[in-house]
N, C-alpha and C positions, 0 to 999 in steps of 0.2 A: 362090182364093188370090191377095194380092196379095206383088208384090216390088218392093223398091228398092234402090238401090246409095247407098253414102257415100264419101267419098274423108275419107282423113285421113293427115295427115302427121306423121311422127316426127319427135322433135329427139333427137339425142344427145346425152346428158351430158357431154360431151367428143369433139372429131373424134379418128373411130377410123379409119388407115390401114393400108390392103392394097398388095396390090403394083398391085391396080388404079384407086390412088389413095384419096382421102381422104373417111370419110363425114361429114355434119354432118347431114344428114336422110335420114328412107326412108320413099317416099309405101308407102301401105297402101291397099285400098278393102275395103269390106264389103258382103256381101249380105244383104239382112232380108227373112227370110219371113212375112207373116200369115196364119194361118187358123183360122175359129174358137175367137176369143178365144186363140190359141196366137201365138209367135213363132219363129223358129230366124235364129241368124244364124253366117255362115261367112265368113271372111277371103281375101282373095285378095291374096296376099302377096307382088307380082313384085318382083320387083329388077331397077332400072334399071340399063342394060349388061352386064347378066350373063341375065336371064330369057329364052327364047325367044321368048314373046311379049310382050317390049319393043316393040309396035307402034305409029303413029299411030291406028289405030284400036280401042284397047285401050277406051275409052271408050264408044264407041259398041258395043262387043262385049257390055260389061257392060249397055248399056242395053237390044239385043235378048234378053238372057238374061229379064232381068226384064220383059219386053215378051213373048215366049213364056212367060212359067213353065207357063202352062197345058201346054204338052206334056209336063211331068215330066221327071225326072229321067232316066232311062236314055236318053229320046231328044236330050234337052238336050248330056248329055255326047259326044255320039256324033257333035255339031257342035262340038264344043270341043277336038279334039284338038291343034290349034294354041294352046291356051291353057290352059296346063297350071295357069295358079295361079288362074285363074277356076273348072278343075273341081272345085280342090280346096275354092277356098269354095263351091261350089255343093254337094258332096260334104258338107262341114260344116253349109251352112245347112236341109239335109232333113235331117239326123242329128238337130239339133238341135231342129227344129222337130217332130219323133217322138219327144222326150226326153220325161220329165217334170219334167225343170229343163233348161229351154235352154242349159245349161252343163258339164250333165253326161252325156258322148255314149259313156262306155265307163267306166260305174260297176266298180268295183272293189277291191282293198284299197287302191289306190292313192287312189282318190275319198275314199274311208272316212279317212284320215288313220294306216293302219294299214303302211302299205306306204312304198318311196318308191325313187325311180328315180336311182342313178351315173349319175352326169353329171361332163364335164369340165371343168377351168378352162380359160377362155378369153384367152390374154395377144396383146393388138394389139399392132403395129408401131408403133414410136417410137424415143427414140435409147435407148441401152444403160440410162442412168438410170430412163429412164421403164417398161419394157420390168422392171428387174431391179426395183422398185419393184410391178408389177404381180404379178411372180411371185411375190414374199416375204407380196404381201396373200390370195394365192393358196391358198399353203403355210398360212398363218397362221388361214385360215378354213375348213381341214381339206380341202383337195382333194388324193385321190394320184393323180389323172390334168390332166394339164396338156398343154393342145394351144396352141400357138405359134405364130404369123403369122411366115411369112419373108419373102424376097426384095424387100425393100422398102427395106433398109437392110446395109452392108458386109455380104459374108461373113462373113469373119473376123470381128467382130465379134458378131454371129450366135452363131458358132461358140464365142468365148469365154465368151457366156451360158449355153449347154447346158454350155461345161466346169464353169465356175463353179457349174454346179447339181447335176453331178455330183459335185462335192468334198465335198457336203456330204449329198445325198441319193443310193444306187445305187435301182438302177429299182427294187431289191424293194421301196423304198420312195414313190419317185414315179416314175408312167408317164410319159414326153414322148411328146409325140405332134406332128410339126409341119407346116405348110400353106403350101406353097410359091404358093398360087394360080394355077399353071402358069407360074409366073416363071424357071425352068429354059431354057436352051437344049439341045436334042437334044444336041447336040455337049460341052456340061460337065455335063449331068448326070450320069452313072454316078461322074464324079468328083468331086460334090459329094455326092454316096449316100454314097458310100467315106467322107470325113469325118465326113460325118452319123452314119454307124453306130459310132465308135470312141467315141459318148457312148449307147448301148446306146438307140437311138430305138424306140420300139413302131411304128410307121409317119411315112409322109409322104403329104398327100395331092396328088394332080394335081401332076408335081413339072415335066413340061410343058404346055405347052398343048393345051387337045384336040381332037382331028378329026387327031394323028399317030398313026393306028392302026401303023403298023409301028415307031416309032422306040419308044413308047412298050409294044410288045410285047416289046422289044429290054430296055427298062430293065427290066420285070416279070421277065423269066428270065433274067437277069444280076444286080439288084438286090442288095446285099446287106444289105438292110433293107424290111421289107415296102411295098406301095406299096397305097394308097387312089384308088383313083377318084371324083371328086366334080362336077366342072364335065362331065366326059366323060359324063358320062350325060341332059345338058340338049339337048334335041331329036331324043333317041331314042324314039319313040316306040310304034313297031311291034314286037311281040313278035318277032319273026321277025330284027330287024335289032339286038335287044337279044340273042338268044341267040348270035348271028355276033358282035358286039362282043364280047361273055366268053369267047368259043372263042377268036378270034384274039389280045387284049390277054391274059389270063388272071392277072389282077389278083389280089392275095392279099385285098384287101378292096374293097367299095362302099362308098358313101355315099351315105343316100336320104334326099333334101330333096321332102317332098312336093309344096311349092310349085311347084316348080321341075320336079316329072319328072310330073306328073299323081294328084295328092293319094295315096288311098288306093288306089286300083286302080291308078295306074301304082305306084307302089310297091310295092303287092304283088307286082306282076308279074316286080318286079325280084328281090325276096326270094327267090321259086318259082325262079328261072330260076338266081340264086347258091346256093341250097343243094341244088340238081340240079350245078352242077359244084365243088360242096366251096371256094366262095367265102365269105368272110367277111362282114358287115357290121356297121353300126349308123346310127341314124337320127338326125339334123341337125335343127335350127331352123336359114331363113333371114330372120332379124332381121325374123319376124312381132313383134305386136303380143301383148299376154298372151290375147288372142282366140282366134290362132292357134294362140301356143304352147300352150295348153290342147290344143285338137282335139288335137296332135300329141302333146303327152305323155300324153293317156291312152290313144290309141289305144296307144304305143310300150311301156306297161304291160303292153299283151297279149300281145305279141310274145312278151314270158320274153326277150331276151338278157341276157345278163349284162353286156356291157362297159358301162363308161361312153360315155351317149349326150350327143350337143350340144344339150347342151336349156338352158342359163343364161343365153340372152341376155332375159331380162325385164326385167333390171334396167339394162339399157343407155339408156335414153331417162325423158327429165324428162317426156312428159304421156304416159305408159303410160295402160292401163287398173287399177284398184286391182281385184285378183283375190286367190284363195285360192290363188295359184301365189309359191312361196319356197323360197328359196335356200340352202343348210342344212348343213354341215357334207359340202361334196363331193355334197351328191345335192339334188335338185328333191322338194320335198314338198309336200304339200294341206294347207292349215289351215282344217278347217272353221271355224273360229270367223272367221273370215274372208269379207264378200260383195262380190262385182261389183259394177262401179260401172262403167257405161256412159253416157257424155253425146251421144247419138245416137239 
């Protein structure tokens, strides 16, 4: 078996801002399997400032991966704990490369064209026009879950978009859902919940920063609007110290970015350990490549949840990959009539 790595960089169709500033690209790299006359390939999807291992030697990690492949899989990951978005392309590129379409890693109705996966609208930070502009394109293209970047721009302001959206739509008709990206300070947040919830919010995620296990257990059983964990679960990696975090935070929902907490098996781990203490979830794209998002939406097919997952960023970046993944009336769907198109 041989392996290589690629590095490839995203441009965004437009700088999309967070609270933790502004993106214009998002590097990617890929892992490619050979073996007789077969391929598999898996994406390793970090994000810079945010990913655990954001490291200086992030490079040279993917080159021992590929430099050992002979050791397999199970023992490969077992050095990679530290690097949770390399296990998930590694997790991807054996999936793949045991496919009988290297692109198809969890055949199902959803493969078939027969099925298709809620997913939410995704509205970036910008001022009020751009922002109320994003939402109406949102609305208009059949999405009733809409999840919402804060903290990046006024309050109040903010605040006036959710009224404005509720004059016209009640939740029974659009879900909000909104992502403060731990832009919160301990000391104002309960009393920016309070505001939050008088436009009937489905959740917020990470509404402060994470590694405040007390302050942030304080907001969970006071809240008066559900609370999402998302960033607080990036360098957790030991079971043992993920089951301590949900007992102590006891969060009404997670949020599981495979890239980000160790692909499929950290993920699952997370899954097993929330629906052992009556936690909620749903599963995230973090602004992979249509490579990625593939692995991650079909696997999230199997799962069965019902809510709308964050699966639509495909269409964010001018040199994606051309995939049979589309955008569709509020949900992610497969069009087989549709092929890959890989320039690597």
């Amino acid at each position: 078996m041989q392996a290589t790595y690629h590095k490839h960089i995203l441009n965004f169709k437009r700088p999309s801002s967070t609270s933790r500033g502004v993106l214009t690209t998002k590097e990617t790299w890929f892992i490619k399997l050979a073996s007789d006359n077969k391929t598999g390939i898996g994406e390793c999807g970090i994000l810079r400032g945010l990913s655990i291992d954001d490291r200086s030697d992030y490079k040279s990690k993917l080159e021992w991966v590929c430099n050992n492949i002979h050791l397999g899989q199970r023992a490969l990951l077992q050095q990679l704990k530290a690097f949770p978005s390399i296990q998930f392309g590694l997790e991807m590129a054996f999936l793949s490369l045991s496919s009988e379409n290297p692109f198809s890693l969890f055949p199902s109705e959803f493969t078939k064209a027969e099925d298709v996966i809620p997913i939410n609208g995704l509205v970036w930070m910008g001022d009020e026009a751009f922002m109320q502009t994003q939402i109406k394109e949102k609305i208009a293209s059949g999405f009733n879950c809409i999840k919402m970047k804060i903290g990046a721009i006024d309050f109040k302001t903010e605040l006036d978009i959710l009224k404005s959206i509720r004059k016209h739509f009640s939740s029974k008709d659009i879900e909000l859902r909104v992502d403060a990206n731990g832009a919160f300070s301990p000391d104002e947040a309960l009393e920016k919940l309070k505001r939050l919830s008088e436009y009937e919010i489905h959740s917020i995620e990470q509404p402060i920063r994470q590694g405040q296990y007390y302050e942030m257990a304080q907001l969970c059983e006071n809240t008066p609007l559900p609370i999402a964990l998302d960033e607080e679960l990036i360098g957790v990696f030991d079971k043992e110290d993920k089951r301590q975090m949900l007992e102590q935070i006891r969060p009404q929902y997670i949020i599981l970015k495979p890239s980000l907490i160790g692909g499929y098996n950290g993920s699952t781990e997370w899954i097993e350990l929330a629906n052992a203490s009556g936690i909620k979830w749903w599963i995230t794209s973090a602004l992979e490549s249509n490579i990625g998002l593939n692995g991650i939406a079909q696997w999230t097919y199997t799962l069965k949840n019902k809510l709308p997952q964050g699966l639509g960023t495909g269409s964010l970046f001018t040199n994606n990959f051309d995939s049979p993944l589309i955008v569709k009336n509020g949900t992610l769907q497969y069009d087989i009539n549709k092929d890959w198109k890989i320039n690597f």
